[in-house]
C-alpha positions in Angstrom: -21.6 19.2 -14.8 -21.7 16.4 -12.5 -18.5 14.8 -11.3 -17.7 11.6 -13.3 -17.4 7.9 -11.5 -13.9 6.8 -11.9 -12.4 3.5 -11.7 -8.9 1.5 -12.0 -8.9 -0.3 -15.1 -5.3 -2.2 -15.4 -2.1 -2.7 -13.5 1.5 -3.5 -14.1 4.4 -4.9 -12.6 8.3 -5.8 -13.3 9.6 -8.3 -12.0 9.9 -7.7 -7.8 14.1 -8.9 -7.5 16.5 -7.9 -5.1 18.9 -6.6 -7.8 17.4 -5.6 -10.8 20.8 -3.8 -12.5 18.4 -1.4 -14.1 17.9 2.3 -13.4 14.9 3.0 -11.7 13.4 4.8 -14.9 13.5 2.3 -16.9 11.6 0.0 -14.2 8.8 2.8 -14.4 8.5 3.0 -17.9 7.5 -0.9 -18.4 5.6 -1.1 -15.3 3.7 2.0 -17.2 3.8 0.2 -20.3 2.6 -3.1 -18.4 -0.3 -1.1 -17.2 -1.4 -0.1 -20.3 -1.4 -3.2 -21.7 -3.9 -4.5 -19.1 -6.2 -2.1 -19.6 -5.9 -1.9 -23.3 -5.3 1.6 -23.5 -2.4 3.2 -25.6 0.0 5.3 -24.4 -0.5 8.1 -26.2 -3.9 8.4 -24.8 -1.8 9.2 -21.4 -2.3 12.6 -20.0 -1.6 12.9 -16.4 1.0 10.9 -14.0 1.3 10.6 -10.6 3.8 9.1 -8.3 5.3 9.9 -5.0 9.1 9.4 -3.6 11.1 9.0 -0.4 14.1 11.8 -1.0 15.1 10.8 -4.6 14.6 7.1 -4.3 12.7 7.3 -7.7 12.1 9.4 -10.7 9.5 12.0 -11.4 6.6 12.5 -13.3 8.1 14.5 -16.2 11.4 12.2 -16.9 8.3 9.1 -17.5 6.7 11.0 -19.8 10.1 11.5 -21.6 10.8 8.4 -21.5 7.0 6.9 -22.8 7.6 9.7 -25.2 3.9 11.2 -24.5 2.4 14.0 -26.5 1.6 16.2 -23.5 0.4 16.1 -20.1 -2.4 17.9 -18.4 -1.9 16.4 -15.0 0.9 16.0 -12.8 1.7 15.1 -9.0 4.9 14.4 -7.8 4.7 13.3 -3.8 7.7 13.3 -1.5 6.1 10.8 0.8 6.5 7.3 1.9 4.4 4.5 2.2 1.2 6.5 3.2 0.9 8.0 -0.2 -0.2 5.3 -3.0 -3.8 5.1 -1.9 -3.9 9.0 -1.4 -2.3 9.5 -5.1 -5.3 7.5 -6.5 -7.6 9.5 -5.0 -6.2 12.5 -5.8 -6.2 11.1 -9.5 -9.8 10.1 -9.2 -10.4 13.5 -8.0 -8.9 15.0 -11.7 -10.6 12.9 -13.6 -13.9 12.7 -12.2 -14.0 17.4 -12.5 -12.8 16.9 -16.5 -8.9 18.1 -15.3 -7.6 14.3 -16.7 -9.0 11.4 -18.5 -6.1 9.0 -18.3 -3.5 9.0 -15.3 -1.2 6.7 -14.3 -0.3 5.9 -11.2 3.2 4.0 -10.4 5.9 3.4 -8.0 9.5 3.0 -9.1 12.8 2.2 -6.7 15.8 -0.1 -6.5 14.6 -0.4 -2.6 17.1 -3.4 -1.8 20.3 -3.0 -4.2 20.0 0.9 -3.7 18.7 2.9 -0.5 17.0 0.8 1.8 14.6 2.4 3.9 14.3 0.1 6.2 17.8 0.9 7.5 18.3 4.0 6.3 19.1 7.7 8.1 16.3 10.3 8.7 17.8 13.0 10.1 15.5 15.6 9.7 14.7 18.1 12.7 15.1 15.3 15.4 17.4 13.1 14.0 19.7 14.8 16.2 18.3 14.0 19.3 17.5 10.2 18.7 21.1 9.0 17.0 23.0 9.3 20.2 21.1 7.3 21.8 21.3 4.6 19.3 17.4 5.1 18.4 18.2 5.6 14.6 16.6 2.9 12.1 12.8 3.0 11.1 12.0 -0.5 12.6 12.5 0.9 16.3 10.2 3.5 15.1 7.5 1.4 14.6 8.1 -1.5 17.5 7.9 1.3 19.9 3.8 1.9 18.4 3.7 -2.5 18.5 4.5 -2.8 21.9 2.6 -0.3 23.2 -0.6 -1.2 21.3 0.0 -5.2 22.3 -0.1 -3.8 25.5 -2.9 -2.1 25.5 -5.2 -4.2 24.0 -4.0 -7.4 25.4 -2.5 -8.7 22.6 0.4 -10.7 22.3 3.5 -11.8 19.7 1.6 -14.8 18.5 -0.9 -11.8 16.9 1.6 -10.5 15.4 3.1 -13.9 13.9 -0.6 -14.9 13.2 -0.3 -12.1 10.6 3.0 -12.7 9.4 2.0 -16.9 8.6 -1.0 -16.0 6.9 0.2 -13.6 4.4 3.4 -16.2 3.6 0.3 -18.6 2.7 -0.4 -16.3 0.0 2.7 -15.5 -0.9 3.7 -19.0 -1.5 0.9 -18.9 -3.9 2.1 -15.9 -5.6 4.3 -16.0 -8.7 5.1 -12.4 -7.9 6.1 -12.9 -4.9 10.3 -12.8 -2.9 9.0 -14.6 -0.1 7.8 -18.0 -0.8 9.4 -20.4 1.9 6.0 -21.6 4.1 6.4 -20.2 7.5 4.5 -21.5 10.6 4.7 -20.5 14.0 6.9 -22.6 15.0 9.4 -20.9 12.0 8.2 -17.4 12.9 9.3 -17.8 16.9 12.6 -19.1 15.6 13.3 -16.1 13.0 16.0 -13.8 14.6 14.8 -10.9 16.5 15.3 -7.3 14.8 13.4 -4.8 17.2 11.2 -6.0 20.5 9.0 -7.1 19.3 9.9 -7.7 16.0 11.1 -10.7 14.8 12.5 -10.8 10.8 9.6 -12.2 9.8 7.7 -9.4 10.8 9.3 -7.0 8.8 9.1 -6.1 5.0 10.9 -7.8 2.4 12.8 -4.7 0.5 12.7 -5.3 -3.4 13.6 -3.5 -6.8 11.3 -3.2 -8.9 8.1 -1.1 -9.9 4.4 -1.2 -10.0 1.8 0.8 -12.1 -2.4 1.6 -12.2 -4.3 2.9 -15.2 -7.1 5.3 -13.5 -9.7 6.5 -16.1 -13.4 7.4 -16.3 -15.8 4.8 -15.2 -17.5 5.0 -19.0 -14.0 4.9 -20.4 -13.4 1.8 -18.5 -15.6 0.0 -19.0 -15.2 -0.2 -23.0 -11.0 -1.5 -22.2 -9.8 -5.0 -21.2 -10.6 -5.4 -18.1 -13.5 -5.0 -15.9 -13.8 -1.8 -14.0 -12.9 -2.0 -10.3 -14.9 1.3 -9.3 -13.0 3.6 -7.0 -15.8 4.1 -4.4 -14.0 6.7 -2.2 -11.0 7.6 -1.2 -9.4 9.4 2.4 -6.4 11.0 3.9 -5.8 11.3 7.4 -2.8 12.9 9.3 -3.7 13.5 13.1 -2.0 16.3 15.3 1.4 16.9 15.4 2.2 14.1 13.0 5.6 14.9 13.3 8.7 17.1 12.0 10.4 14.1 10.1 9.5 10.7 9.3 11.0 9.3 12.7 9.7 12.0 15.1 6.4 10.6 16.7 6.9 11.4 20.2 4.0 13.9 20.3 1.4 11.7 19.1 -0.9 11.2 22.1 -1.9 7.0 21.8 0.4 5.1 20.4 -2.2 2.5 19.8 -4.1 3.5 17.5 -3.0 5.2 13.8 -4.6 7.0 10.7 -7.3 4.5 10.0 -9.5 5.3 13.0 -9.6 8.9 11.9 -10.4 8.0 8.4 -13.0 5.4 8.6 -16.2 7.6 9.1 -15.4 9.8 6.3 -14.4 6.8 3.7 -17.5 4.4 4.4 -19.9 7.1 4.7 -18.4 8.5 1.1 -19.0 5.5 -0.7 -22.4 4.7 1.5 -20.9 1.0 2.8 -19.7 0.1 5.9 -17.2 -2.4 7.5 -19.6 -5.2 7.2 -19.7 -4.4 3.4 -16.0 -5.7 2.9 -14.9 -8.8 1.6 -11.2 -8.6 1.4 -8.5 -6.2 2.6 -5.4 -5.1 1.1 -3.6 -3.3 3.7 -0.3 -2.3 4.3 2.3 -4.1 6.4 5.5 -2.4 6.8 5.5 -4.7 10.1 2.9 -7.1 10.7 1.5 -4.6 13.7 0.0 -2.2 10.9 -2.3 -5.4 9.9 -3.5 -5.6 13.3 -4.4 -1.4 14.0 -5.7 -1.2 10.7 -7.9 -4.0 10.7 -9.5 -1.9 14.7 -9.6 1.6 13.2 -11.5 0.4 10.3 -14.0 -1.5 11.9 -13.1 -4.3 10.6 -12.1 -6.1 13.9 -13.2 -5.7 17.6 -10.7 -3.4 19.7 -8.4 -6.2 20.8 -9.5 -8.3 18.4 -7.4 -8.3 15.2 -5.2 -11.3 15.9 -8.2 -13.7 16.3 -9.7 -12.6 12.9 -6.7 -12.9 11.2 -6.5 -16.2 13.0 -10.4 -17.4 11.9 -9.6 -16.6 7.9 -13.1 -14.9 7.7 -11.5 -11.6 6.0 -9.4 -12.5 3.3 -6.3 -10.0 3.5 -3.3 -9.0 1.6 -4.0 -12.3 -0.9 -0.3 -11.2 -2.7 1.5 -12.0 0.7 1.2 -8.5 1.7 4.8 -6.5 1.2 5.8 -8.6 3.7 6.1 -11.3 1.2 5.4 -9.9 -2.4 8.3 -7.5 -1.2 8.1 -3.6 -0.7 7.4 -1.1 -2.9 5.7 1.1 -0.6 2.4 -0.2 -1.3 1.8 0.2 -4.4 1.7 -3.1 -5.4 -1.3 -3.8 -2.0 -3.1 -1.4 -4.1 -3.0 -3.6 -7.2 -4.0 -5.9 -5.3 -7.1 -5.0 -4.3 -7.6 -3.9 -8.0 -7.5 -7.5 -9.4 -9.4 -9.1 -6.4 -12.3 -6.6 -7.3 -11.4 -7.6 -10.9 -11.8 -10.9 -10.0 -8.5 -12.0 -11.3 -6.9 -13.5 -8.3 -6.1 -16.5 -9.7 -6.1 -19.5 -7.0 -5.8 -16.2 -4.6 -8.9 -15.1 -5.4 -11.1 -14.2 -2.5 -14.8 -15.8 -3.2 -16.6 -12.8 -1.9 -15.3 -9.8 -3.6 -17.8 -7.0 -4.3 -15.9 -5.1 -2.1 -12.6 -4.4 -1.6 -10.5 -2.1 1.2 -6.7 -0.8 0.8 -4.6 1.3 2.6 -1.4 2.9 2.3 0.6 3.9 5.9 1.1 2.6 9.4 1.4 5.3 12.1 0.5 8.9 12.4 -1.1 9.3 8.9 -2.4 7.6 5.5 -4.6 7.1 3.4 -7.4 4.7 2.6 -9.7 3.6 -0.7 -12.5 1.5 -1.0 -13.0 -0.6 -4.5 -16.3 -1.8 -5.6 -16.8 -3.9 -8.4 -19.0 -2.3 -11.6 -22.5 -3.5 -10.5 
């Protein structure tokens, strides 16, 4: 039998707050319930979940379908991984449902990621943690400014690049009912937002958030008898390099720290799906810090080597229409994928991109990730 097109037929969100007062399972199950809705599916017609973690920031698989009170299950996936894992958790569900091993599975991100753990200023000891907390190099964003100013080195790029990214996705965000950040922001403001870590100034950084966010994944003939019109899950990649590292700070053996997953993903998901970088019309990618816009937007193809400031500059691509997680707010991507979902959906709103057959997310910043490319149901 011949594998089965899949698609992404609804999405659902709480509220994104920076104190919800609710446990984190309960924030899944409406964002699951949410999703549902969208697609106009029941839950009972559920049978797999899939979901991914960072230590026990969240809840697993098996206490939602408790909690939905589902009749069984014929697909799991729990993922302890961080933000490099929401596009790879789609595919992977595409994957089960387009063999026959799911017909139904949804796919959802849960944490109380600013009244609870933050990651962004949390501990990662892991197997090196010991060597870089002496030294005072012990919170992710001096992770990833080491990668920024390397790569604005390199490629001749400068901090007005990286504040072209953060003003254009607070345009959206302003524009976005969803969204934590909506205070406009101009250069001017970005240049005058404290620093954090060379050369990151607060506005480059993510805005942590409770909250939860959810995507019904189904059969392409299923979907297209629901709510909502199928955005058709043209392929789907994972990339980790070598020696992505021994814990989630631990990147000193990478070889060029200009350059992350995407490059090393890009042949295999445009030549899946038959497109290539000229074939997109919006992005959703994901910006931890506003550098990950600007390698992402090189190692897809999207933007000359060098040349990712000035494109986000010109407004040709339209990318990360919620505001991004830099101003939506952060749960680990997720929500960037349900982005791209409704933009291919064509349910924007006054976000909507006018071009949007096709649509390109991604999920991580450094060593490894994961990409997908949407197409609309032509």
């Amino acid at each position: 039998m011949a594998d089965r097109a899949v698609a992404v037929a609804g999405v659902g969100y709480t509220p994104f707050t920076r104190s919800s007062g609710r446990p984190v399972l309960d924030l899944a199950a409406d964002a699951a319930v949410a999703a549902c809705a969208d697609a106009g599916l029941t839950l009972a017609e559920l049978d797999g979940i899939a979901s991914h973690m960072v230590g026990s920031d969240s809840e697993n698989c098996q206490a939602l379908a408790t909690a939905l009170a589902l009749p069984g299950l014929r697909f799991v996936l729990d993922l302890n991984q961080a933000g490099h894992a929401p596009c790879h958790l789609v595919g992977l569900a595409a994957a089960a449902i387009a063999t026959g091993r799911a017909e139904h599975v949804l796919v959802f991100r849960a944490l109380n990621g600013r009244s609870g753990t933050k990651v962004g200023s949390a501990r990662f000891p892991g197997r090196g943690g010991q060597y870089r907390y002496p030294i005072g190099y012990d919170a992710y964003p001096m992770y990833i400014a080491m990668w920024a100013r390397r790569y604005l080195h390199e490629t001749g790029q400068g901090i007005e690049d990286l504040g072209s990214v953060a003003v254009a996705h607070r345009a959206y965000a302003v524009r976005n009912e969803r969204a934590v950040q909506r205070r406009p922001l101009d250069m001017a403001g970005y240049l005058a937002s404290p620093m954090v870590a060379d050369p990151f100034r607060a506005a480059d950084c993510t805005t942590e958030v409770d909250g939860a966010c959810a995507l019904l994944v189904t059969s392409l003939d299923r979907a297209r008898d629901l709510a909502r019109p199928p955005a058709v899950v043209a392929s789907a990649a994972y990339r980790a390099g070598p020696r992505p590292g021994l814990d989630i700070g631990d990147h000193v053996l990478t070889g060029d720290y200009t350059r992350n997953f995407t490059e090393g993903l890009r042949d295999e998901l445009f030549g899946r799906a038959g497109l290539t970088p000229g074939d997109v019309d919006v992005a959703a990618l994901y910006d931890c810090f506003t550098s990950a816009v600007l390698m992402s937007l090189e190692g897809l193809g999207l933007a000359d080597r060098g040349g990712a400031g000035e494109l986000v500059r010109s407004g040709r691509l339209p990318v990360n229409t919620h505001g991004g997680l830099l101003g939506e707010g952060y749960l680990h991507g997720m929500n960037t994928v349900a982005e791209a979902v409704l933009q291919v959906q064509g349910r924007g709103g006054d976000r909507q991109a006018p071009d949007h057959e096709v649509a390109v997310a991604t999920s991580g910043a450094l060593m490894d990730g994961s990409a997908l490319l949407l197409r609309s149901d032509r």
